[in-house]
C-alpha positions as CSV (number, residue, x, y, z in Angstrom):
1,X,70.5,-39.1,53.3
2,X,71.8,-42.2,51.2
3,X,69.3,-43.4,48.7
4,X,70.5,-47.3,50.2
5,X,68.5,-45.8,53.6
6,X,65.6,-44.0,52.0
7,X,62.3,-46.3,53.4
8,X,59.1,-46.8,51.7
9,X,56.6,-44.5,52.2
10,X,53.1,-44.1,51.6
11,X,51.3,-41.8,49.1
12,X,50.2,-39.1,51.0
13,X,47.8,-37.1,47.9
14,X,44.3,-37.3,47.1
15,X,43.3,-40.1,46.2
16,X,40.9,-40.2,42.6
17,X,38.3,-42.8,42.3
18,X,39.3,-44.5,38.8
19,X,37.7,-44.0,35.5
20,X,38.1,-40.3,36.1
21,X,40.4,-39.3,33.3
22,X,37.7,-38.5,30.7
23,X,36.4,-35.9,33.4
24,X,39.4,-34.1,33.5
25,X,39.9,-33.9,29.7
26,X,36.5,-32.8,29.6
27,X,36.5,-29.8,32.0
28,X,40.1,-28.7,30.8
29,X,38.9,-28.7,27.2
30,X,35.4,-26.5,28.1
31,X,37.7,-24.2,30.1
32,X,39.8,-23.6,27.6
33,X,37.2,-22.8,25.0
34,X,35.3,-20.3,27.2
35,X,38.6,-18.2,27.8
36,X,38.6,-18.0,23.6
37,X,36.9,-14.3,23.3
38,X,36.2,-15.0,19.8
39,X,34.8,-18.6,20.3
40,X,32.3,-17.0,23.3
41,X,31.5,-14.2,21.0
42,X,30.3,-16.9,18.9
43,X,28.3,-18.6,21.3
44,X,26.6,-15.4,21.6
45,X,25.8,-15.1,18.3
46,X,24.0,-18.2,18.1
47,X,21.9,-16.8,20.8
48,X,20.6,-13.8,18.4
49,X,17.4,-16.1,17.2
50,X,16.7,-17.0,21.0
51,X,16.5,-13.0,21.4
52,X,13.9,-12.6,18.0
53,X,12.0,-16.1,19.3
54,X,11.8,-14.7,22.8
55,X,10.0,-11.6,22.1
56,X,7.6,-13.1,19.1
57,X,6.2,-15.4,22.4
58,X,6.4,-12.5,24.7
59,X,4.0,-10.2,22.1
60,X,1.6,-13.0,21.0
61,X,0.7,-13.7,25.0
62,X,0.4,-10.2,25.8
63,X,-1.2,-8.5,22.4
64,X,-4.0,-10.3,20.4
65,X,-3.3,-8.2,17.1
66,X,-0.2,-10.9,17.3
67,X,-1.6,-14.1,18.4
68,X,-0.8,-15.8,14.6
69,X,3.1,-15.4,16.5
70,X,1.9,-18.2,19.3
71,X,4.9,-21.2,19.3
72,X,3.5,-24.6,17.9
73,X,5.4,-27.3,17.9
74,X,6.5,-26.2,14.3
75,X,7.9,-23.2,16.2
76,X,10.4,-25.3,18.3
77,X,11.5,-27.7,15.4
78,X,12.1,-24.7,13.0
79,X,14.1,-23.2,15.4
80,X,16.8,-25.9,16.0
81,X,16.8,-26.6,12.2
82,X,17.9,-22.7,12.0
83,X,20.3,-23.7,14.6
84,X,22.1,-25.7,12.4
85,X,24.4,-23.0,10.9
86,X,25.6,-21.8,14.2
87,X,26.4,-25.9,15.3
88,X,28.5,-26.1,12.0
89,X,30.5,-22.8,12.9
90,X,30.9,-24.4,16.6
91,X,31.7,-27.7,15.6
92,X,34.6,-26.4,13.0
93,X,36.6,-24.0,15.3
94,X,36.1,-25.9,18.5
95,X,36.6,-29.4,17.2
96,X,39.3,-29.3,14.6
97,X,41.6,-29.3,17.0
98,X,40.5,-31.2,19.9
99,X,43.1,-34.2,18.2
100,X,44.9,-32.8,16.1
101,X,46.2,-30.1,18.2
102,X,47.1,-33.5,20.3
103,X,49.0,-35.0,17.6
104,X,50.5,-31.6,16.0
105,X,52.3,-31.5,20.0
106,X,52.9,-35.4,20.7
107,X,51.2,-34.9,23.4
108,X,48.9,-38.0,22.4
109,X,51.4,-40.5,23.5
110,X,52.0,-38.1,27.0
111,X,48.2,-38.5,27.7
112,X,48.2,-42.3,26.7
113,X,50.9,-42.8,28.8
114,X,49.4,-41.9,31.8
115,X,46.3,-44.0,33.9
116,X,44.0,-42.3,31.0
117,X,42.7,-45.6,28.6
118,X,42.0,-44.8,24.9
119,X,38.1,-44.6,25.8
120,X,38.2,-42.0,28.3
121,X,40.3,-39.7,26.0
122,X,37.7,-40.0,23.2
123,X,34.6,-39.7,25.9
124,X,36.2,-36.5,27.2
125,X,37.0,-35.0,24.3
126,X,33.8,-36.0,22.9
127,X,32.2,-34.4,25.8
128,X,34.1,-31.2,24.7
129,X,32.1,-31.0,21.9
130,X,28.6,-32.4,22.3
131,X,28.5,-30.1,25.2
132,X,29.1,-27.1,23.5
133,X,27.0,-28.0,20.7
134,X,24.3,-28.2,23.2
135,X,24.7,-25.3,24.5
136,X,23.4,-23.5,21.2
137,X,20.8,-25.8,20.3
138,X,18.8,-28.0,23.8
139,X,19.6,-25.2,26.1
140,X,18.0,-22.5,24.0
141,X,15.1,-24.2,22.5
142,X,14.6,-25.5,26.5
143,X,14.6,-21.7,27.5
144,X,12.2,-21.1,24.8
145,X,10.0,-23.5,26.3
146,X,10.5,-22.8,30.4
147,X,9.7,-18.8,28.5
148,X,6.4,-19.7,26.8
149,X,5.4,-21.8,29.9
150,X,6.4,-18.8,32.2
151,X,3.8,-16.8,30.0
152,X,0.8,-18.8,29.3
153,X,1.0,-21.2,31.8
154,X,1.2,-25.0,31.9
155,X,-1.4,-25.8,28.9
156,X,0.6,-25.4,26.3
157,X,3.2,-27.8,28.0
158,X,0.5,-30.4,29.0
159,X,-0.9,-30.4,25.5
160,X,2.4,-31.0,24.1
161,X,3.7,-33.6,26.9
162,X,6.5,-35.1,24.3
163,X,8.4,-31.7,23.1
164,X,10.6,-31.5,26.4
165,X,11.5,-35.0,25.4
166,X,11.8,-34.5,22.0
167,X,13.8,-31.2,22.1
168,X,16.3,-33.1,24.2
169,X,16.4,-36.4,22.3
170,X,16.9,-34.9,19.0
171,X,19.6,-32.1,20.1
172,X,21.8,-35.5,21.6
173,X,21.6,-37.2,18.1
174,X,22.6,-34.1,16.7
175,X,25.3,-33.3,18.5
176,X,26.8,-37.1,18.6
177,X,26.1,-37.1,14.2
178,X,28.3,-34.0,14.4
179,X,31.0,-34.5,17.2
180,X,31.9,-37.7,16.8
181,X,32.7,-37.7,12.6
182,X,34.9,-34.0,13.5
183,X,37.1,-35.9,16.2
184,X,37.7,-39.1,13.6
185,X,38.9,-36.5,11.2
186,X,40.7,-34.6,13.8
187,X,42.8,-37.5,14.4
188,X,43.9,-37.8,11.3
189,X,45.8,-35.2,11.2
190,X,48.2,-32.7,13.0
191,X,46.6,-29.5,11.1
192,X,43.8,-28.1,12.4
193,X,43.0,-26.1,9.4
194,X,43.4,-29.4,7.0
195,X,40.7,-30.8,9.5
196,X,38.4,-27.5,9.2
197,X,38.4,-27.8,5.4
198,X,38.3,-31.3,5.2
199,X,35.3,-31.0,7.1
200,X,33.3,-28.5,5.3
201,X,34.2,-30.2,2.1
202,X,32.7,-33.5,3.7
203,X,29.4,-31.4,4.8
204,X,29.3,-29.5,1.4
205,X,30.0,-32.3,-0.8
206,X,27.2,-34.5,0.9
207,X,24.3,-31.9,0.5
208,X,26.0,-31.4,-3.0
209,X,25.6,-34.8,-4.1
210,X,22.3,-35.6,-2.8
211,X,20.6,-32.4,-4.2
212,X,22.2,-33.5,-7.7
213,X,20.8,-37.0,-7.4
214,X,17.3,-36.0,-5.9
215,X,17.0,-33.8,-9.2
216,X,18.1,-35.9,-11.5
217,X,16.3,-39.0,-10.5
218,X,13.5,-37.3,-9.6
219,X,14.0,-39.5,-6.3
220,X,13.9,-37.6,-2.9
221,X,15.4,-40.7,-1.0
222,X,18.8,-40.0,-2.0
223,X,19.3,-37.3,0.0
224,X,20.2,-40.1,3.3
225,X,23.5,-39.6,1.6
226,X,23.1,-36.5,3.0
227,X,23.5,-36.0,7.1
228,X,21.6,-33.0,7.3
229,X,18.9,-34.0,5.7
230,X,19.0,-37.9,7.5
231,X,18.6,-35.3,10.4
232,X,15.6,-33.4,9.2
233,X,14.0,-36.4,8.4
234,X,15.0,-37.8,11.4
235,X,13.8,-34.6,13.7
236,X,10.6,-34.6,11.8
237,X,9.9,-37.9,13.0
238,X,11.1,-37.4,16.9
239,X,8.8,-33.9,17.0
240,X,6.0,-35.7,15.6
241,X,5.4,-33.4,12.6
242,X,3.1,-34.6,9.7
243,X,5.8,-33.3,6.6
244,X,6.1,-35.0,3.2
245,X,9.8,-36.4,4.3
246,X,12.6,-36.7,1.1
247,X,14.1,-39.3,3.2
248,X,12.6,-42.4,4.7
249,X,13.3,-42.2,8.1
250,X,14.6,-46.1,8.5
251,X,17.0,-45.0,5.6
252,X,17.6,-41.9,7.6
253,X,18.1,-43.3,10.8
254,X,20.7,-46.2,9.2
255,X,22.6,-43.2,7.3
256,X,22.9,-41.4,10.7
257,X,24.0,-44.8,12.9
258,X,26.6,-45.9,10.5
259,X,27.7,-42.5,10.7
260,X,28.4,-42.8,14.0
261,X,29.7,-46.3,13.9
262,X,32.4,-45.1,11.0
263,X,33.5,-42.5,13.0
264,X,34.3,-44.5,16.6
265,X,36.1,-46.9,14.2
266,X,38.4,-44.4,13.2
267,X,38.9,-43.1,16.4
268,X,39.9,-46.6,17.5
269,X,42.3,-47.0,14.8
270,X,44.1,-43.8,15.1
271,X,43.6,-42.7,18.4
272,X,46.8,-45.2,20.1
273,X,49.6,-44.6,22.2
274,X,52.0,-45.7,19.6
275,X,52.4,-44.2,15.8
276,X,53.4,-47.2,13.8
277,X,55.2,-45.9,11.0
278,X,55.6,-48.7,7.7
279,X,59.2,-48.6,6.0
């Protein structure tokens, strides 16, 4: 048929309600990172202290000569501290190249190009990453908890009404202080292992400097500088937990938001449709 007598017609598909796009990155991106053997193998890993935690509550409920191993709150905020190394580990092989693998394929401008705004790429590839980061630190301090309750009952649960809360508050701040700084340094580059190492060195570098100037000023409230210990300070305060702090926790909490704040920046800056190259 002549294209001169081709008529108009109507789109026929599924229709998407709009505002979608970060939902699609999003479930691609977990999809992707579950068929990664050695990334799930990981995951597993960082469910070996769930295993130990799980039977220390299941022998101090059933045997007295182990009741000193009954959870405290203590219990619950040590365990996502320990946590920690796993998150790192998570955070470097699944978010390195969340952008940069983007950027390394010019397939940045392909997705930018389509009805996907600049916010809902970041939002769905942020969800990537906080999501999996939650999977090895609220979901198995949570099962903790639903296991203790299973055992004992709902005392210890109704004597400590805000750990629920607090288990899920802090593990959100803590994902978000260490998704969002990976994916601005992912999208500065089109090397996934730059990012990795850039990363580590940021991490390193940080705890580095703040031990040095805690010791030689003999002034614990350097270590904001630090994020992990902003964090601790930070968790301390969310769990409730009487500890002698090294870090004020306004200072803490101010290191931690302009953390964040930094890091969307970046991402607005480099995160375009369009690489604008100066001559």
């Amino acid at each position: 048929m002549p294209i001169y007598e081709q008529t108009y017609r109507r789109y026929g598909g599924l229709r998407l309600p709009p505002c979608r796009g970060w939902w699609v990155i999003a479930r691609t991106g977990l999809a992707s990172a579950l068929l990664d053997r050695r990334f799930v193998g990981l995951l597993l890993l960082a469910w070996a202290p769930f295993l130990v935690r799980a039977v220390q509550i299941y022998a101090s409920a059933n045997f007295q000569q182990v009741g000193f191993l009954a959870p405290t709150v203590e219990t619950f905020r040590t365990f996502i501290a320990q946590q920690s190394t796993f998150m790192f580990f998570v955070t470097v092989y699944a978010g390195a190249g969340l952008i940069a693998d983007d950027r390394h394929a010019n397939a940045l401008q392909l997705y930018l190009s389509k009805p996907v705004t600049r916010s809902e790429y970041v939002v769905g590839k942020s969800v990537i990453l906080v999501v999996l980061l939650l999977a090895v630190t609220w979901l198995p301090a949570m099962a903790l908890l639903l296991w203790q309750v299973t055992l004992t009952g709902d005392a210890f649960l109704l004597t400590n009404s805000h750990l629920g809360p607090a288990i899920m508050v802090f593990s959100v701040i803590e994902a978000l202080v260490a998704a969002l700084p990976m994916l601005a340094l992912s999208s500065l580059s089109s090397s996934r292992r730059f990012v990795s190492v850039l990363y580590a060195g940021v991490v390193l570098f940080s705890g580095g400097l703040a031990t040095a100037l805690g010791a030689e000023t003999g002034r614990g409230w350097w270590s904001w500088l630090s994020p992990e210990h902003a964090l601790a300070a930070v968790g301390d305060a969310i769990f409730r937990i009487q500890t002698p702090s090294s870090a004020p926790i306004a200072l803490a909490a101010v290191a931690l938001a302009a953390i964040v704040l930094v890091s969307l920046v970046v991402l607005r800056r480099t995160v375009c449709a369009v690489d604008v190259v100066s001559s």
